[in-house]
N, CA, C and O of each residue as an XYZ file, in Angstrom:
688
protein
N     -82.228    -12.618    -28.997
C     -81.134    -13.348    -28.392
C     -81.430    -13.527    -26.908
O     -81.790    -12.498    -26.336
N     -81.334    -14.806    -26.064
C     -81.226    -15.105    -24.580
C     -80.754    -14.308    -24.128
O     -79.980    -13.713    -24.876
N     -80.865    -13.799    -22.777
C     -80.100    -13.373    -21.914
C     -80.240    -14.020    -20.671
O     -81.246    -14.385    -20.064
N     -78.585    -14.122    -20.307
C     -78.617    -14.627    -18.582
C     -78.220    -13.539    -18.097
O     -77.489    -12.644    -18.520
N     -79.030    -13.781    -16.743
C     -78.560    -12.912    -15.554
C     -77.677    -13.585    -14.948
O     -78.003    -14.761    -14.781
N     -76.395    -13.212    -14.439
C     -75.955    -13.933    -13.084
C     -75.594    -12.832    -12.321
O     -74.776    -11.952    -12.589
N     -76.467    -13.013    -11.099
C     -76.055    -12.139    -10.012
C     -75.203    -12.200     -8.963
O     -75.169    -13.395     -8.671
N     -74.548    -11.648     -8.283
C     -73.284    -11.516     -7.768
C     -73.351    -12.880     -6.713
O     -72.443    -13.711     -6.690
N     -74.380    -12.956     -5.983
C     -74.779    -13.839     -5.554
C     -75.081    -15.440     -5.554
O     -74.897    -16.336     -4.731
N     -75.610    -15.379     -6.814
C     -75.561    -16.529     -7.647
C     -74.252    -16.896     -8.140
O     -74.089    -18.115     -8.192
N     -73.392    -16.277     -8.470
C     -72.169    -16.421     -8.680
C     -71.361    -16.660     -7.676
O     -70.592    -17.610     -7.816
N     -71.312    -15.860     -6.381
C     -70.253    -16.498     -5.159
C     -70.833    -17.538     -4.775
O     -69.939    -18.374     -4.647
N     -72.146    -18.151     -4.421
C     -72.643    -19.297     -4.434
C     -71.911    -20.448     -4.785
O     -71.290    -21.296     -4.143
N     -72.188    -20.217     -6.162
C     -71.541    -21.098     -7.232
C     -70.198    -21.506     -7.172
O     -69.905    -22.678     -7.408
N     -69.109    -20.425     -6.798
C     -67.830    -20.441     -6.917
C     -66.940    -20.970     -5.196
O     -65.871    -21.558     -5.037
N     -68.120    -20.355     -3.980
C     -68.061    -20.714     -3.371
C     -68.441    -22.572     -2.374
O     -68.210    -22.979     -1.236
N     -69.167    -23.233     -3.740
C     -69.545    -24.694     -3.543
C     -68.433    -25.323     -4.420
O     -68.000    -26.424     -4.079
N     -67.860    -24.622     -5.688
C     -66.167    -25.596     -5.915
C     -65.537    -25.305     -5.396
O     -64.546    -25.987     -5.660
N     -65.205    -24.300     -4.314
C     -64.194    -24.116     -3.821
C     -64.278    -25.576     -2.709
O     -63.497    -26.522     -2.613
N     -65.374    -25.319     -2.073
C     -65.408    -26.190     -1.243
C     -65.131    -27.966     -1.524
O     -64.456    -28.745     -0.849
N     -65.942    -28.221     -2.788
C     -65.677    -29.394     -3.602
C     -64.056    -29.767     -3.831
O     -63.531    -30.869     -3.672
N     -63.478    -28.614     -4.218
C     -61.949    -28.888     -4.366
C     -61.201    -28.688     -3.540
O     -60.054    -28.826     -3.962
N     -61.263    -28.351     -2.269
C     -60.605    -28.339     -1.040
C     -60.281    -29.282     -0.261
O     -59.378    -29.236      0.574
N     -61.513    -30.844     -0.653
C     -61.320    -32.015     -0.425
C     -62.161    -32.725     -1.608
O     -63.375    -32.769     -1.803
N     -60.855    -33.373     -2.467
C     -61.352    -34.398     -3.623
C     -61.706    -35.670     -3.497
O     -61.975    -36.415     -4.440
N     -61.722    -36.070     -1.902
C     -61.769    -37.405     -2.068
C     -62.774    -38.282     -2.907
O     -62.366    -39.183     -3.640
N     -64.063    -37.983     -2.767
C     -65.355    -38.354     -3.224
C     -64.617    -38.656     -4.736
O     -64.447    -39.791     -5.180
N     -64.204    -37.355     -5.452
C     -63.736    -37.577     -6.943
C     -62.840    -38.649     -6.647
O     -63.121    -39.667     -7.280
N     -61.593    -38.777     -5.692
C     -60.820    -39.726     -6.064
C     -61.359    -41.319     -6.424
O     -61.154    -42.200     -7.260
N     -62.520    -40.964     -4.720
C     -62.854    -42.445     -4.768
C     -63.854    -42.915     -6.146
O     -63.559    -44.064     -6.476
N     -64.999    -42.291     -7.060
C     -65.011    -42.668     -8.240
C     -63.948    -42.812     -9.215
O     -63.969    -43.906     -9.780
N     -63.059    -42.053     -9.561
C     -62.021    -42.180     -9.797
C     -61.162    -43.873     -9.693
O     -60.450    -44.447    -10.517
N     -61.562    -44.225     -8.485
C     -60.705    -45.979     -8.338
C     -61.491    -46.813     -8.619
O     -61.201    -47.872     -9.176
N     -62.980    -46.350     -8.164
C     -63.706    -47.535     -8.605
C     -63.671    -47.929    -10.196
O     -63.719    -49.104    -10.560
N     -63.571    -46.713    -11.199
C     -64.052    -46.597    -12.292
C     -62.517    -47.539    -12.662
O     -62.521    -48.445    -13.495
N     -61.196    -47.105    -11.836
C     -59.924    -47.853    -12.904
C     -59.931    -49.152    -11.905
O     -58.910    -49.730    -12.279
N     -60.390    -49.809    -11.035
C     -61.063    -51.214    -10.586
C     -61.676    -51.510    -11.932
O     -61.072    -52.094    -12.832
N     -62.821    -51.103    -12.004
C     -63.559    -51.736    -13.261
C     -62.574    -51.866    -14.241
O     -62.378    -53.027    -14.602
N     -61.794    -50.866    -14.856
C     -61.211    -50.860    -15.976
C     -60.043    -52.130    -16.085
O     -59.794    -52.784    -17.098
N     -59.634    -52.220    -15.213
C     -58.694    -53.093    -14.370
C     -59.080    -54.280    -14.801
O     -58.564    -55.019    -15.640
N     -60.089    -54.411    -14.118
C     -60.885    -55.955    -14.514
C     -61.500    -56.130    -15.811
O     -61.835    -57.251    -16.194
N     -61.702    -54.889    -16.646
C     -61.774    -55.390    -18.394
C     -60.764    -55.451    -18.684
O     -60.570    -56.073    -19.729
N     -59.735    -54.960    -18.083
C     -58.307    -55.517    -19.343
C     -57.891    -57.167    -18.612
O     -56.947    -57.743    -19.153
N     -58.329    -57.621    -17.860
C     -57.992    -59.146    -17.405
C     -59.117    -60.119    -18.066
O     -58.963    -61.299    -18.379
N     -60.242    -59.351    -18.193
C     -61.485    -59.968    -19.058
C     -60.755    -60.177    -20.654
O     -60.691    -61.230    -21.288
N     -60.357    -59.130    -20.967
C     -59.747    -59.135    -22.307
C     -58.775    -59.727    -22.708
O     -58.813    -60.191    -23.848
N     -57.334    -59.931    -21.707
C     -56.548    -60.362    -22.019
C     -55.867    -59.473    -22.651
O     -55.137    -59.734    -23.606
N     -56.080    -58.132    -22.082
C     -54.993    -57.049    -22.762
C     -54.443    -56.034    -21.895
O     -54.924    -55.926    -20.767
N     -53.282    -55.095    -22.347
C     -53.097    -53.775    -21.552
C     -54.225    -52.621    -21.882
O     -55.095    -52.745    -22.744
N     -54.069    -51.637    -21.151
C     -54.814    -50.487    -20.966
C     -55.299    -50.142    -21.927
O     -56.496    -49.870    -21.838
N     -54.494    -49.951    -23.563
C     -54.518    -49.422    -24.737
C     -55.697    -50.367    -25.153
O     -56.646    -49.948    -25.816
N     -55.605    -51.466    -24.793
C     -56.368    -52.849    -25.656
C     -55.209    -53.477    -26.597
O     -55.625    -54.046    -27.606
N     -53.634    -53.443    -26.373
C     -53.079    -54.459    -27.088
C     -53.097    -55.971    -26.249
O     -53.156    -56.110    -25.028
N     -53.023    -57.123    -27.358
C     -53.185    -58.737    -26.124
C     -51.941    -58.500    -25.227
O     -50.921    -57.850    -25.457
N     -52.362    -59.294    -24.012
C     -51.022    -59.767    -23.893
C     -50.053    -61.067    -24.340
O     -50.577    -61.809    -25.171
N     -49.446    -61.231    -24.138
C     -47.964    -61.922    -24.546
C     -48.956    -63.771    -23.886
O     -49.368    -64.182    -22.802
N     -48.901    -64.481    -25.765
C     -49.035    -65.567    -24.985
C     -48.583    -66.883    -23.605
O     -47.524    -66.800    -22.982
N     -49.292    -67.651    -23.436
C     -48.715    -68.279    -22.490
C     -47.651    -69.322    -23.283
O     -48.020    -69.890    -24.310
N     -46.405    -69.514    -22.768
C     -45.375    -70.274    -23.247
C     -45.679    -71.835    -23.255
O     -46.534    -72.270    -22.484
N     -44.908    -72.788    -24.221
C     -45.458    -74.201    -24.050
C     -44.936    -74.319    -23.102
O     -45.531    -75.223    -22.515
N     -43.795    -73.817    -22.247
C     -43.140    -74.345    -20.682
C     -43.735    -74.131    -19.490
O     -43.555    -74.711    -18.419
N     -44.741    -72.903    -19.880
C     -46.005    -73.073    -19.146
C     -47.348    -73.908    -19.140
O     -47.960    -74.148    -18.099
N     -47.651    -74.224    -20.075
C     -48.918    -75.003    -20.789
C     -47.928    -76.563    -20.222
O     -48.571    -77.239    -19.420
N     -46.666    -77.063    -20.531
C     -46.231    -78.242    -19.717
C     -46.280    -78.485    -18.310
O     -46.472    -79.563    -17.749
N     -46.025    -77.020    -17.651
C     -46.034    -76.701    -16.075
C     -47.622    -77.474    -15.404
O     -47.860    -78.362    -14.585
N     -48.405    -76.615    -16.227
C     -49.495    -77.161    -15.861
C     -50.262    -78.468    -16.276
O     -51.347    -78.747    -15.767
N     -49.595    -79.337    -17.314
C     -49.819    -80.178    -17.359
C     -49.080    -81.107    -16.893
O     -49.482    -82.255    -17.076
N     -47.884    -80.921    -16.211
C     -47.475    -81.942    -15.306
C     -48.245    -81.906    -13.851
O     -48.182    -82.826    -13.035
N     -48.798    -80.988    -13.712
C     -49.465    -80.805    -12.273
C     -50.836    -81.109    -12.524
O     -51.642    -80.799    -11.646
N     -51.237    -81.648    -13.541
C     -52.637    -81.741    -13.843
C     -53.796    -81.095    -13.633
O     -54.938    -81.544    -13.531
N     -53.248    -79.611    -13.559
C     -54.209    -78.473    -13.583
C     -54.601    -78.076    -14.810
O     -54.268    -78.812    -15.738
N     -55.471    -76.714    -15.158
C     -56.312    -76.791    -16.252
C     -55.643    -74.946    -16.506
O     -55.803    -74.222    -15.524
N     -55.333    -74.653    -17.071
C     -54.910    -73.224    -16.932
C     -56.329    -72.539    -17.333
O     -56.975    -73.054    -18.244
N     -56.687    -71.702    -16.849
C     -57.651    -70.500    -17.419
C     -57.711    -70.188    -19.008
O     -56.934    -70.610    -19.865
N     -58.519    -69.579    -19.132
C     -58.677    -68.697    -20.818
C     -57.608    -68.153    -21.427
O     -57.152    -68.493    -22.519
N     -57.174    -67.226    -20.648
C     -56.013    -66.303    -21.253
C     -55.143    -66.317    -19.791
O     -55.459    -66.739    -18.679
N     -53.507    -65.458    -20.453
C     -52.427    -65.474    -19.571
C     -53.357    -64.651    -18.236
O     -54.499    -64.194    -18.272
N     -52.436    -64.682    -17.191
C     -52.761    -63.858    -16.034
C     -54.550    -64.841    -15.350
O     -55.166    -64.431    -14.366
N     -54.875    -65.760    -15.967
C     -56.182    -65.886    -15.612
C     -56.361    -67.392    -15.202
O     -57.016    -68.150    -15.916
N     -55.656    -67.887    -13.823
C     -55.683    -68.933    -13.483
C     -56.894    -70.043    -13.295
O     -57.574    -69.914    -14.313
N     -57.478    -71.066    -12.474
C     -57.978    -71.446    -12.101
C     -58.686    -70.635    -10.667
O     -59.888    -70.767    -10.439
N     -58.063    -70.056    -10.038
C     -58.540    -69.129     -8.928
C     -58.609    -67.487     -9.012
O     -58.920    -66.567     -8.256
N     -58.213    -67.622    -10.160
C     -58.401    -66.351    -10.750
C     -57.665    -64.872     -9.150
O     -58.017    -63.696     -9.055
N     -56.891    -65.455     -8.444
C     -56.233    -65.042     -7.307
C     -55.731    -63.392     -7.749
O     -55.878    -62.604     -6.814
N     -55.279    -62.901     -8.779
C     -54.607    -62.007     -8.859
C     -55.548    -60.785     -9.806
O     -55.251    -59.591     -9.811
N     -56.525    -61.283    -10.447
C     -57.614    -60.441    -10.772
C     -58.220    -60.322     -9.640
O     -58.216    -59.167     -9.213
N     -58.768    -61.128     -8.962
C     -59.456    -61.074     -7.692
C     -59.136    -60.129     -6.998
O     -60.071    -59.510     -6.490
N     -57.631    -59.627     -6.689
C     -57.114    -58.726     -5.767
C     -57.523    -57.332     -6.218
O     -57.828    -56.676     -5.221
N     -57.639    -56.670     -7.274
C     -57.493    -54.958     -7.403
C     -58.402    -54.045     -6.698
O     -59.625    -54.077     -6.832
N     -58.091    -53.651     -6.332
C     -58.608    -52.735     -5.168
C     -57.543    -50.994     -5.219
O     -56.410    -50.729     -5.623
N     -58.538    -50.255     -4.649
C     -58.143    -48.736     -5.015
C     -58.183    -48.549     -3.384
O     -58.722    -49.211     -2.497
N     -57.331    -47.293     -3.375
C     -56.998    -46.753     -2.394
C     -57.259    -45.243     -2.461
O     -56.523    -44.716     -3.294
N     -58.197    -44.266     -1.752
C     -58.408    -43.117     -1.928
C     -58.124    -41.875     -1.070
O     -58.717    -41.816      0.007
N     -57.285    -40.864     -1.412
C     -57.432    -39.857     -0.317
C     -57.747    -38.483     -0.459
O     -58.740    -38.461     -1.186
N     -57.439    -37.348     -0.159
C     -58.255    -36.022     -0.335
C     -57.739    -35.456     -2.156
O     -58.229    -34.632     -2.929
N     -56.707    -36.263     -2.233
C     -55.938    -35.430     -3.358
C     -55.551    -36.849     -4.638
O     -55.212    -36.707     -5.812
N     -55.698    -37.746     -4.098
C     -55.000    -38.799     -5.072
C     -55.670    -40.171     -4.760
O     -56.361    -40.453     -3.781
N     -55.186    -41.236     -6.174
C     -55.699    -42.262     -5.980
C     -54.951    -43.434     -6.044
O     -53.992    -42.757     -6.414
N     -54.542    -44.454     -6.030
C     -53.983    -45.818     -6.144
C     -54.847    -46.766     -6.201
O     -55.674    -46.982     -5.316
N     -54.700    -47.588     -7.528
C     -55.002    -48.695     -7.534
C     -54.036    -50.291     -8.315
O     -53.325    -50.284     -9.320
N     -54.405    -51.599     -7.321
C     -53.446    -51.925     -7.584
C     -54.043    -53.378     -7.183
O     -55.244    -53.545     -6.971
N     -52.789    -54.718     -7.077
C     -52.998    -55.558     -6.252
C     -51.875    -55.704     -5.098
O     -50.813    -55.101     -5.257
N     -52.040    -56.339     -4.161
C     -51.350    -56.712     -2.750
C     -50.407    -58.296     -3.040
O     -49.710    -58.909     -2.231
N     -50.723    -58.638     -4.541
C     -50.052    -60.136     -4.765
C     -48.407    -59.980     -4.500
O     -47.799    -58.921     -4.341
N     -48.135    -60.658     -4.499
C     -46.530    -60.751     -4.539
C     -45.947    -61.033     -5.828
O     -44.721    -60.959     -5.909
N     -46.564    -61.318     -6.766
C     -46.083    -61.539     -8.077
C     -47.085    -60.639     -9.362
O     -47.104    -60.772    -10.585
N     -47.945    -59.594     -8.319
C     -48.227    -58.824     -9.576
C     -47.266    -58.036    -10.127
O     -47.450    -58.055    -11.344
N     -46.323    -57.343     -9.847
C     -45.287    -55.970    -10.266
C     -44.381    -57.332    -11.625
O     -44.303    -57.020    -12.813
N     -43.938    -58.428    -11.210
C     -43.488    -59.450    -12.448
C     -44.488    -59.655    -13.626
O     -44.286    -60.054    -14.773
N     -45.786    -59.208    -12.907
C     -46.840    -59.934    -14.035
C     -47.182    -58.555    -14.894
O     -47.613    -58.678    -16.041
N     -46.988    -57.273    -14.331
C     -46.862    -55.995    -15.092
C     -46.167    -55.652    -15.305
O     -46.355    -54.498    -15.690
N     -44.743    -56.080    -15.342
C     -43.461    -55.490    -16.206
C     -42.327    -56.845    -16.458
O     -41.242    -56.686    -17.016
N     -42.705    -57.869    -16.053
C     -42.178    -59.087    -16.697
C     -40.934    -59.341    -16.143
O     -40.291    -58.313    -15.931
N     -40.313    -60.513    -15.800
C     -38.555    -60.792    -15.453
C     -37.986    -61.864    -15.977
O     -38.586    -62.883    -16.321
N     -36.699    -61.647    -16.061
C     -35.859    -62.567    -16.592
C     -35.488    -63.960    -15.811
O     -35.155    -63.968    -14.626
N     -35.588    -65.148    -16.632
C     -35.452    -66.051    -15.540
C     -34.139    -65.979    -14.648
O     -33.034    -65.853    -15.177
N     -34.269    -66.045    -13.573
C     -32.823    -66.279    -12.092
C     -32.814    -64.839    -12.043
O     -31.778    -64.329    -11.616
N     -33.733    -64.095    -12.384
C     -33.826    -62.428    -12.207
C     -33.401    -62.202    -10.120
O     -32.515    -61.642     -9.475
N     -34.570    -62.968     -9.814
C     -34.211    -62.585     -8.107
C     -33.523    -64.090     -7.856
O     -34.134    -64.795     -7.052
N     -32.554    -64.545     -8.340
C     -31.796    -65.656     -7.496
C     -31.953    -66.503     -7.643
O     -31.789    -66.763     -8.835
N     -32.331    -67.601     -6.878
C     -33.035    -69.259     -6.743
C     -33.101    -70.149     -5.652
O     -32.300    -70.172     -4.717
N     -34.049    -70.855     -5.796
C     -34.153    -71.678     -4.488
C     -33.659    -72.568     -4.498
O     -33.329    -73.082     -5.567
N     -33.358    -73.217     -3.141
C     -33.145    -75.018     -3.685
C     -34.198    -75.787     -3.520
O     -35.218    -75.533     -2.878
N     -33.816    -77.128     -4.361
C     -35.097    -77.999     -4.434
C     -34.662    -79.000     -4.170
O     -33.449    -79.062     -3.971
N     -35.713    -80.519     -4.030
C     -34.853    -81.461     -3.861
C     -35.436    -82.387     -4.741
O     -36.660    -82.485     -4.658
N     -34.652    -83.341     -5.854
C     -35.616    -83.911     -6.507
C     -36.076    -85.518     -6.320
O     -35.899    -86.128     -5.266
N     -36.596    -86.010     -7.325
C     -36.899    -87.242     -6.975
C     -35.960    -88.334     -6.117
O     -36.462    -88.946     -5.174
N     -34.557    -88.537     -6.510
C     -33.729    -89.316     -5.974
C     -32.979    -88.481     -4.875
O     -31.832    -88.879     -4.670
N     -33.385    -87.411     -4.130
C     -33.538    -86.359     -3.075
C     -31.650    -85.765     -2.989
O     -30.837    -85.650     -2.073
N     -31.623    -85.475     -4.748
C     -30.425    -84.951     -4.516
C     -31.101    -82.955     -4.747
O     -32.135    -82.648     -5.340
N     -30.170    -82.020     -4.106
C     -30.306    -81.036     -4.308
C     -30.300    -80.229     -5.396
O     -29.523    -80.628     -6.263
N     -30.881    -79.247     -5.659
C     -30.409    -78.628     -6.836
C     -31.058    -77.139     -6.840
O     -32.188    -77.049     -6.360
N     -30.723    -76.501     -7.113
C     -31.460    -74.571     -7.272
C     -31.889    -74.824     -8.749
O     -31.398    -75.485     -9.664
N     -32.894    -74.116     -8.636
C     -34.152    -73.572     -9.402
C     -33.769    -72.199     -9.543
O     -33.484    -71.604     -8.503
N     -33.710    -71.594    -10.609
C     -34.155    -70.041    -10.705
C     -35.400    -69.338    -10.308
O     -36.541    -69.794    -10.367
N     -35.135    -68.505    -10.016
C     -36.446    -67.705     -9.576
C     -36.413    -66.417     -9.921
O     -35.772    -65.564     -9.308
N     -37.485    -66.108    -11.473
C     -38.468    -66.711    -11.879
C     -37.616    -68.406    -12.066
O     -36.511    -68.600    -11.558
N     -38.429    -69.590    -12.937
C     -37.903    -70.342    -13.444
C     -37.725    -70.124    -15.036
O     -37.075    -70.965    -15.658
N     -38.321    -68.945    -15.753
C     -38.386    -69.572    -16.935
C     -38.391    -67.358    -17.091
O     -38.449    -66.537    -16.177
N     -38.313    -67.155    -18.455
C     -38.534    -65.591    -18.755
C     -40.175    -65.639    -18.643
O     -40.916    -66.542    -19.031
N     -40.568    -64.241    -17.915
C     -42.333    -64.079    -17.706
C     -41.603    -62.608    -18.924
O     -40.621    -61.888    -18.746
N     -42.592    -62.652    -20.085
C     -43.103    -61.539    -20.862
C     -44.157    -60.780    -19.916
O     -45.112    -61.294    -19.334
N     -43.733    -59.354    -19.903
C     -44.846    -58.511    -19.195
C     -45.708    -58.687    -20.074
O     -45.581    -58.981    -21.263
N     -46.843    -58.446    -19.287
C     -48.906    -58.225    -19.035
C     -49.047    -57.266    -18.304
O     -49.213    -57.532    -17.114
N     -49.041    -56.255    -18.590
C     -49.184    -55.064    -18.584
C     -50.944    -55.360    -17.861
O     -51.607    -56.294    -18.313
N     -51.457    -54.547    -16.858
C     -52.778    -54.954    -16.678
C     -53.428    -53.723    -15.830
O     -54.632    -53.532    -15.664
N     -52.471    -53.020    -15.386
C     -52.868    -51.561    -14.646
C     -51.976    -50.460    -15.410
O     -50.928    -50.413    -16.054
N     -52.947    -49.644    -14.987
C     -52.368    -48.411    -16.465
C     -53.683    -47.471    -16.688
O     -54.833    -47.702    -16.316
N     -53.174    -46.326    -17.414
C     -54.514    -45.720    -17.569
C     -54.167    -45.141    -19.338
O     -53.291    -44.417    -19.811
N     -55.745    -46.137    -20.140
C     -55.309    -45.963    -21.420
C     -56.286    -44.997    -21.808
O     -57.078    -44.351    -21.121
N     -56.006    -45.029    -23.498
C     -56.644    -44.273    -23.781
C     -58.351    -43.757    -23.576
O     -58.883    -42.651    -23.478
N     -58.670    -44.644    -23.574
C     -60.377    -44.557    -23.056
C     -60.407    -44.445    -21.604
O     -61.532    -44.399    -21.106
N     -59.341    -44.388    -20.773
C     -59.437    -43.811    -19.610
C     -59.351    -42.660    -19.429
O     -60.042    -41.919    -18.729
N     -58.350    -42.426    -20.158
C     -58.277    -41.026    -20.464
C     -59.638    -40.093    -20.705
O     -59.681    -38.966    -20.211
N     -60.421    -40.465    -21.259
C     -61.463    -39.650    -21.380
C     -63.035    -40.097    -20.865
O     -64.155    -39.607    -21.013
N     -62.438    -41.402    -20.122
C     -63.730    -41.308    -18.662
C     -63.193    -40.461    -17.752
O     -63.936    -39.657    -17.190
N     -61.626    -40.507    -17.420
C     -61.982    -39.688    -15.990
C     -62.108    -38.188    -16.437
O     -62.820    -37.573    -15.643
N     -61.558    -37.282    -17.634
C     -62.306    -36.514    -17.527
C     -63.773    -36.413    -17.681
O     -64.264    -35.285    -17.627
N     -64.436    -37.300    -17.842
C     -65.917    -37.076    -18.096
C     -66.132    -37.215    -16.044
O     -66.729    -36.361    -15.388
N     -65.622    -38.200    -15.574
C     -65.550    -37.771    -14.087
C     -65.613    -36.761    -13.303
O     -66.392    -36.583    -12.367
N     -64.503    -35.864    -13.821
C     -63.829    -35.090    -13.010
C     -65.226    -33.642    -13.891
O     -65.597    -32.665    -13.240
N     -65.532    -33.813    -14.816
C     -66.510    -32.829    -15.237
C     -67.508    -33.401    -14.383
O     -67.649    -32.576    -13.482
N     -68.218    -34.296    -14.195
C     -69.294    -34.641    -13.664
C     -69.315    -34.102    -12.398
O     -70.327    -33.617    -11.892
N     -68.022    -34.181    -11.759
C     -67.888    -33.653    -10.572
C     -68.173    -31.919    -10.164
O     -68.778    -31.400     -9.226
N     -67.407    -31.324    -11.378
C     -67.217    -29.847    -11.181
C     -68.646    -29.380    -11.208
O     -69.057    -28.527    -10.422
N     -69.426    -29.972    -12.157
C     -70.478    -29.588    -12.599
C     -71.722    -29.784    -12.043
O     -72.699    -29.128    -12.401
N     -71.767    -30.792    -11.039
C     -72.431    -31.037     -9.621
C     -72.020    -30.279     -8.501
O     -72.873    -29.942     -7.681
N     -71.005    -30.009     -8.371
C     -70.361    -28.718     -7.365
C     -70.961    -27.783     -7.544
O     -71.709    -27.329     -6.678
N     -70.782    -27.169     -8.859
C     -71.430    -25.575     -8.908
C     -72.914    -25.474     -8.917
O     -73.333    -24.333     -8.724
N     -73.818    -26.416     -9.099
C     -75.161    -26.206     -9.468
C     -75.780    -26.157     -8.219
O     -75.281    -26.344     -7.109
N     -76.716    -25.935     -8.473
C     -77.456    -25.769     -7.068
C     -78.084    -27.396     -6.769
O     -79.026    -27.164     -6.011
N     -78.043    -28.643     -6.945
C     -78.589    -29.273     -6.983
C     -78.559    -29.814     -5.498
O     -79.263    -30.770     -5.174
């Protein structure tokens, strides 16, 4: 049968390089954001939430929206012509925690969805330049869920957070 030695030495070593590792996590955090960035951007590739369910198709009052404006809508929901709101996700890292997210003004509607005249309405003015309010949203947005941490995240970041511990203690 093997035998290990570990000597007292080798051991405070060891215990003394996670201590240090976990005293400041940032490094972990910041893989940590990059990895749910990436993830982020496969569920907008996909056209799904975190889990991998689709999201909620695009409505014909949308598919009309854009064909009165003679734009071309993207592949799937959430995935415009400028692709503006995938574009944004970006992580935020500090000694203990992570955030990731976008800075849009209409992502938090586009991940949990609102009812149309949810925040109020504007006025508009129309062709024969009489007035009139618009709801805002104009129409019900079904959430698209698009940040989240699913199941297969679940078991990258612990493969992370091992990768981490386990580079801490070694002598490498």
């Amino acid at each position: 049968m093997p035998r290990i030695e570990i000597t007292s030495d080798t051991l405070t070593e060891a215990l003394a390089r996670l201590s240090e590792a976990l005293s400041d996590t940032a490094p972990l955090m910041q893989d940590i954001g990059e990895y749910m960035v990436k993830s982020t951007n496969d569920n907008f590739a996909s056209g799904s939430d975190p889990d991998g369910k689709p999201w909620a198709p695009r409505s014909q009052a949308t598919l009309d929206a854009y064909a009165a404006r003679k734009d071309k809508p993207g592949p799937r929901p959430l995935i415009g012509p400028t692709k503006s709101l995938s574009g944004t996700i970006s992580y935020k890292a500090g000694a203990d925690e992570v955030s990731w997210g976008s800075n849009m003004i209409y992502a938090a509607v586009q991940q949990f969805g609102a009812e149309a005249g949810e925040f109020g309405a504007r006025m508009g003015v129309n062709k024969k330049g009489r007035r009139f309010f618009m709801p805002i949203p104009w129409g019900n947005i079904p959430a698209r869920p698009f940040l989240g941490v699913g199941k297969d995240d679940d078991t990258a970041i612990v493969e992370i957070v091992t990768e981490y511990v386990e580079s801490a203690v070694s002598d490498r």
